[in-house]
N, C-alpha and C positions, 0 to 999 in steps of 0.2 A: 640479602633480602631480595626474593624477586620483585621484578618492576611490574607495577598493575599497569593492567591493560586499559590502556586511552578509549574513551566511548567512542561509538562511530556516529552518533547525532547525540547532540546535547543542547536540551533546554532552559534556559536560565532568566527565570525570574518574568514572564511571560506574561503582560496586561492584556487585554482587547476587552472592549467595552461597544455595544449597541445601545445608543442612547441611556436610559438606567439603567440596563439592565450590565452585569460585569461576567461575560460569559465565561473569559479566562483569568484568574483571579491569584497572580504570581504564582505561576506555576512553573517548577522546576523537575527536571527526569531526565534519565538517562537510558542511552539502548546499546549494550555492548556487541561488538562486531561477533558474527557468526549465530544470532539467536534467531530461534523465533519468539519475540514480546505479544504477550496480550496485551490491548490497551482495554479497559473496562469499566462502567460506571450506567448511573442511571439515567433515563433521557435526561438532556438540558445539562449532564456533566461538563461539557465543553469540547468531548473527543473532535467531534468533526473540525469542528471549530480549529481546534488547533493542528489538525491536519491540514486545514487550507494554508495558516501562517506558516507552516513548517516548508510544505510546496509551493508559496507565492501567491496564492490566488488572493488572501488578504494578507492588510500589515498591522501587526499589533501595535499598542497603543507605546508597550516599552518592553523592553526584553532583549533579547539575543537568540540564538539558533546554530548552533556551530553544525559542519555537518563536514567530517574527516580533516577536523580542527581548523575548517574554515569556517567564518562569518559569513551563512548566507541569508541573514535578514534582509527583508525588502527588495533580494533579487526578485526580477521577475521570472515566472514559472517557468520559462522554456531555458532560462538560464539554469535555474537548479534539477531541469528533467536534464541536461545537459552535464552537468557536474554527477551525474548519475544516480538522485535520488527520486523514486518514479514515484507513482499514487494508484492505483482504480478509485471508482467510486461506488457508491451504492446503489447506482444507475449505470450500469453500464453504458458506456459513450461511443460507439461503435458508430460505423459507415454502413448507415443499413441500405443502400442502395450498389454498395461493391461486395464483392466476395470474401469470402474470406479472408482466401488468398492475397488478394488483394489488398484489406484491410492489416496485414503482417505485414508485407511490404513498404506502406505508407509512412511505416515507423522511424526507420532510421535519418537521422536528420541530416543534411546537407549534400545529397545526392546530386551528381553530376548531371542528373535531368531537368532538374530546378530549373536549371540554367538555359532559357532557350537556344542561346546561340551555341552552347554543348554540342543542340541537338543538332545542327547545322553543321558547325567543324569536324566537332569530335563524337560523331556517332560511332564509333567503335568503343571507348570508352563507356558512354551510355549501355549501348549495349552489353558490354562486358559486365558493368556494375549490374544490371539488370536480371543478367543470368546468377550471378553470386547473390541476391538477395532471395529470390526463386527457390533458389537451393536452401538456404537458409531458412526460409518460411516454411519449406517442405520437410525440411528435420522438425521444427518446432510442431505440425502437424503432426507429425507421427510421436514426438513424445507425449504429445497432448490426446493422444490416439484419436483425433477426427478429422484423418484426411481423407476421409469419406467424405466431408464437408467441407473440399479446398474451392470448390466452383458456387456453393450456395449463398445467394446473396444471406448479410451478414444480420438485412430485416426478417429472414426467416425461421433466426437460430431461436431456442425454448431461453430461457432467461439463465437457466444453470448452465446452456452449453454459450451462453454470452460473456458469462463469467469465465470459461474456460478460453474462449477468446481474448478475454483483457489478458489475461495469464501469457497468451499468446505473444500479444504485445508487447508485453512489459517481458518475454524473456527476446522477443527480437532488438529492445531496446540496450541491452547489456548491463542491464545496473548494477550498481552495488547495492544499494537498500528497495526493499519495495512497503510502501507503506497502504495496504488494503484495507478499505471501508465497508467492513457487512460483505465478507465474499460468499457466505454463506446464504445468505440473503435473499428467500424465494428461490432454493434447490432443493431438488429432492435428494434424499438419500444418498441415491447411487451417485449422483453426482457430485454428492459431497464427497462422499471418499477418494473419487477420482481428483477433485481438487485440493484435497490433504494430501494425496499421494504428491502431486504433482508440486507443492509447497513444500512439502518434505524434501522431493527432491530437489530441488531450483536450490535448498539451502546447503543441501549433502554435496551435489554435483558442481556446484555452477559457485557456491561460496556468497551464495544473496542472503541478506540480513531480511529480517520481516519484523514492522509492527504495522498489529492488525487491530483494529475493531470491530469487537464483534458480540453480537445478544447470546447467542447461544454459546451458554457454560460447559456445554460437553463438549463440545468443539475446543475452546478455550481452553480448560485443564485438561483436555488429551492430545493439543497438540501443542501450547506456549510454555516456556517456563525463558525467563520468569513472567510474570504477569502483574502487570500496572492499575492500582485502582483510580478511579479519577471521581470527584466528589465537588461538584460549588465549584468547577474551575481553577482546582488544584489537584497534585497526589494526595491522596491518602494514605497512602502505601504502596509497597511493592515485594514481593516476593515469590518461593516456588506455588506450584497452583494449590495443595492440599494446603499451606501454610494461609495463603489469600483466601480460601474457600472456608474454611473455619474460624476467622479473624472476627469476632464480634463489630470493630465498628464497619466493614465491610456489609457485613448484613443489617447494621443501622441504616448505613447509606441506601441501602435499596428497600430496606424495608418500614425508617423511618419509625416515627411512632409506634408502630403495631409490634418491633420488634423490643421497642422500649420497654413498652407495657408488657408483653411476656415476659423480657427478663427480669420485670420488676415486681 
């Protein structure tokens, strides 16, 4: 019998409550290593929600979080960016006052320049680390294709080529999973494709895992499989994208009532 493959993050039985209201309402899923996952649902399903608990920013009320069959509940986030599970958001977070350039570089954590007195002793060192990151930022430009835009402060970029900058980020950061919030989110077109392309690849090349949430369904069934519904703070399901897309209580969930009543 072959042996099934171990999730690479798993959710298990997952509370968090705001005052009355129960945003994640035990909620259990899993994201097999090598996918890219849709996570999906209607406002107020809980996705964000539970993308903070997942990355640290908050802690659930009760639950677990494994992530490469560790317990990283209640780590804090630069602990679990560090165990190599990254995030964007739906706001890009950018250094709009540094370069691009610049804003790649600031990635990598525990640099030799932190350290003032580095810069005193062992400036050869610094330096040296300085030039290897340079190079590093400057491949990630070119696969990103805007090293056109290695010198422009990072306040001037359009909102699509900011999202191509978190992209940036998160591939100078090395992770194993990335978990993206709306990458879609205020792009046009052309830039959407360029950041499917470039998700496509980070998963083909590089071996990064992706769940994503995201509104737009074309996007979703042309690029995730499999895809996660989320409903009241839990799954409702999970499956390939035609399978989730024609699922009756799927389109209860988003259409409620209205969908009742047709079918009834």
């Amino acid at each position: 019998m072959a042996e099934t493959q171990q999730p690479l993050l798993e959710v298990r039985d997952l509370v968090k409550g705001f005052g009355g209201l129960r945003a994640i309402d035990h909620c259990s899923l899993e994201v097999a290593p090598g996918t890219i996952t849709g996570l999906i649902g209607p406002n107020g399903a809980g996705k964000t929600t539970l993308f903070n608990i997942m990355t640290g920013f908050i802690a659930p009320d009760s639950g677990r979080v494994y992530f490469r069959g560790r317990d990283i509940t209640n780590l804090p986030a630069h602990e679990i960016f560090n165990a190599k599970l990254c995030r964007t958001f739906q706001i890009p977070r950018e250094h709009f006052s540094m370069t691009v350039l610049e804003n790649l570089m600031l990635v990598p954590s525990g640099q030799a320049g932190e350290r003032i007195w580095n810069t005193w002793f062992r400036p050869g060192k610094v330096r040296a680390e300085e030039e290897r990151l340079v190079a590093q930022a400057e491949d990630v430009l070119k696969i990103l294709e805007i090293t056109h835009m290695r010198d422009t402060p990072a306040g001037q970029l359009s909102g699509g080529q900011k999202k191509l900058l978190e992209l940036g980020r998160i591939l100078m950061a090395e992770p194993t999973m990335v978990l993206l919030d709306e990458p879609g989110a205020g792009v046009n077109r052309s830039l959407m494709r360029r950041l499917v392309n470039n998700i496509e690849w980070m998963r083909r090349e590089k071996n990064i895992t992706f769940l994503l949430i995201e509104h737009d369904m074309d996007l979703v069934m042309n690029l995730c499989d499999p895809v996660i519904v989320m409903s009241e703070g839990h799954q409702l399901m999970q499956g390939p994208p035609d399978t989730v897309r024609n699922d009756p209580r799927v389109l209860e969930a988003y259409l409620g009532g209205q969908y009742a009543a047709a079918a009834g």
